[in-house]
C-alpha positions, 0 to 999 in steps of 0.5 A: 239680423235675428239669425245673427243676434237672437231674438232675445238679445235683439227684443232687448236693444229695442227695449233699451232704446226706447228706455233712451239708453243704449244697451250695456252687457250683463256678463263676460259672455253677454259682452262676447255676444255684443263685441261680436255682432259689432265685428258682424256689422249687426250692431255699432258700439258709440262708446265704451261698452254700450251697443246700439242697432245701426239703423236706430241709431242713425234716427237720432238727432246729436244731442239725442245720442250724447244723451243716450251715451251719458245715462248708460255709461251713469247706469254702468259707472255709477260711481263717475261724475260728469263734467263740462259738457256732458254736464250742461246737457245733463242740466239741458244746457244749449251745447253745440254740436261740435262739442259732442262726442266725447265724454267729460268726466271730473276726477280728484286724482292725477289724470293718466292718459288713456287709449280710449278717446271718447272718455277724457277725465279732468282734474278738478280738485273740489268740482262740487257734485250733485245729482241730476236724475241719477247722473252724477255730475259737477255742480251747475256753477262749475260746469257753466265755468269749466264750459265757458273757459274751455270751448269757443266764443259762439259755443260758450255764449249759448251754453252762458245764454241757456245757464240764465235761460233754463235755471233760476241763477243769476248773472251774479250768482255765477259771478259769486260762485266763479270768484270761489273757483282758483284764478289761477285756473286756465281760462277764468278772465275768460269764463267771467267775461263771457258771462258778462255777454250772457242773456237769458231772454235768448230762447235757443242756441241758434239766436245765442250763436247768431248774437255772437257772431254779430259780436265777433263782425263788429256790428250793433248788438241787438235787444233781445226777444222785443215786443213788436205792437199788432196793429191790425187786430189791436191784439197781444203783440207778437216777440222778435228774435232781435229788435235795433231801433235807429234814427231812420227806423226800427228793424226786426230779426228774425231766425228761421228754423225747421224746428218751429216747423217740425218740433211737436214742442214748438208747433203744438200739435199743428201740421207744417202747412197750418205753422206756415200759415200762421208765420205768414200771417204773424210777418203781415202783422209785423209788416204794419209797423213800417218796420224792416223785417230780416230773415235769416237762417241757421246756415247764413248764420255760420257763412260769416261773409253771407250774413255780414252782408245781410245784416249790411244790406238791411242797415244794421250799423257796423263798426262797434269793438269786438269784445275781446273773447270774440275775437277770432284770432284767440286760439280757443275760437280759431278750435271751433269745428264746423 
């Protein structure tokens, strides 16, 4: 690869990696260079003029890559301001995976189709902006909106879940701010009723899409983030996932993850084999309250089938009405990609 790039242009896409960014030209001749070791197999570009090495790129998660994508094309275009999407990761919103790739922008003029798919403009005729460590992007209010009135039912719960999560808004705050915004805008009964759903106390995309799809079967929806007693060592107890309390007793969910495994955030430094010993010895503590403990995963989560079952099997009561934006015959939802 260095004969192919130059070991000047080459010290400069591992600089710019690890700046979190990808690399943008900086000349006529210099996008030459980066077109052409694109055209060579050197190098991939994930976007309009950014450049990234292959293998680098490939080493990061989704979420790390929509991230790199959104600061260089800020860097390049400093005038654009993001919306949508690439807004609520901007504000460390749960957005999910299939929502990334393209880049949302909000423009006040007439939007013009463009060849370029990746970069989708909307026009928003008062996006109230601000700036998020040197992004330009529409205000959090009108990106929890534009959001939640656009994408499916499980995507929007998490990124409604996250808004109450991670900011210090209110449910009534977005109210108020989404009573400001035209009626008449696509989707608004939408956006309001969803957030109507939403619940800060879910501490990840996964348990706010795992609460959705509970929803969308019809069964009891649970208490959040429950504190379960520790009767052995008479200690501070330990949260669960999801908690129902039923007349024949009470049942504790639980999501399993390989982040609270692997992530250095969630492990505290500890290796797999020591996280292990200590979720082993947390569920022996749950144990001792008699109540029922149900594990799933992310993947028996998006098998609808699977975890219907699961929530059947350990008596979770079905049955209730499915909230109208849950339904999984309303076109928006039936766009969700796998």
């Amino acid at each position: 690869m260095g004969r192919g790039l130059g070991r000047d242009l080459i010290a400069r896409l591992h600089e710019d990696h690890r700046n979190g960014r990808c690399t943008t030209p900086t000349s006529a001749s210099d996008a030459h260079r980066l077109r052409n070791a694109v055209r060579a197999g050197y190098l991939i570009s994930p976007g309009p003029q950014l450049y990234a090495i292959p293998m680098l790129w490939s080493e990061l998660k989704p979420s790390e890559r929509e991230a790199m994508r959104i600061r260089s094309l800020a860097t390049l275009h400093p005038q654009w301001v993001f919306s949508h999407y690439s807004a609520a990761m901007v504000y460390g919103l749960s957005v999910s995976h299939a929502l990334l790739g393209t880049i949302h922008l909000a423009t006040k003029s007439k939007v013009r189709p463009r060849k370029d798919a990746s970069v989708v403009r909307h026009l928003i005729t008062s996006p109230g902006t601000t700036t998020v460590g040197n992004i330009r992007v529409t205000s959090l209010e009108r990106t929890v909106f534009d959001c939640l009135r656009t994408c499916d039912f499980r995507s929007a719960l998490a990124i409604a879940d996250s808004a109450l999560h991670v900011h210090k808004l209110g449910a009534d705050d977005y109210f108020t701010a989404f009573r400001t915004f035209s009626r008449s805008s696509r989707g608004w009964q939408r956006a309001y009723d969803i957030m109507l759903l939403a619940d800060g106390r879910s501490e990840s995309g996964g348990e706010s899409i795992a609460r959705a799809v509970m929803l969308e079967l019809g069964f009891m929806p649970p208490q959040l983030q429950k504190e379960a007693p520790n009767l052995v060592d008479q200690g501070v107890g330990y949260r669960v996932d999801f908690y129902w309390s039923l007349p024949d007793g009470e049942i504790y969910g639980e999501l399993d993850g390989r982040e609270k495994y692997t992530n250095p955030a969630m492990t505290g430094g500890r290796d797999a084999v020591a996280v292990l010993a200590d979720e082993r010895l947390r569920e022996s503590r749950l144990s001792a309250t008699a109540a029922k403990i149900m594990r799933f995963s992310y993947a028996d989560v998006v098998n609808t089938k699977r975890f219907a079952h699961i929530l059947k099997t350990f008596g979770i009561p079905n049955g209730y009405a499915v909230p109208a934006v849950a339904d999984p015959n309303d076109p928006i939802n039936q766009q969700r990609r796998a």
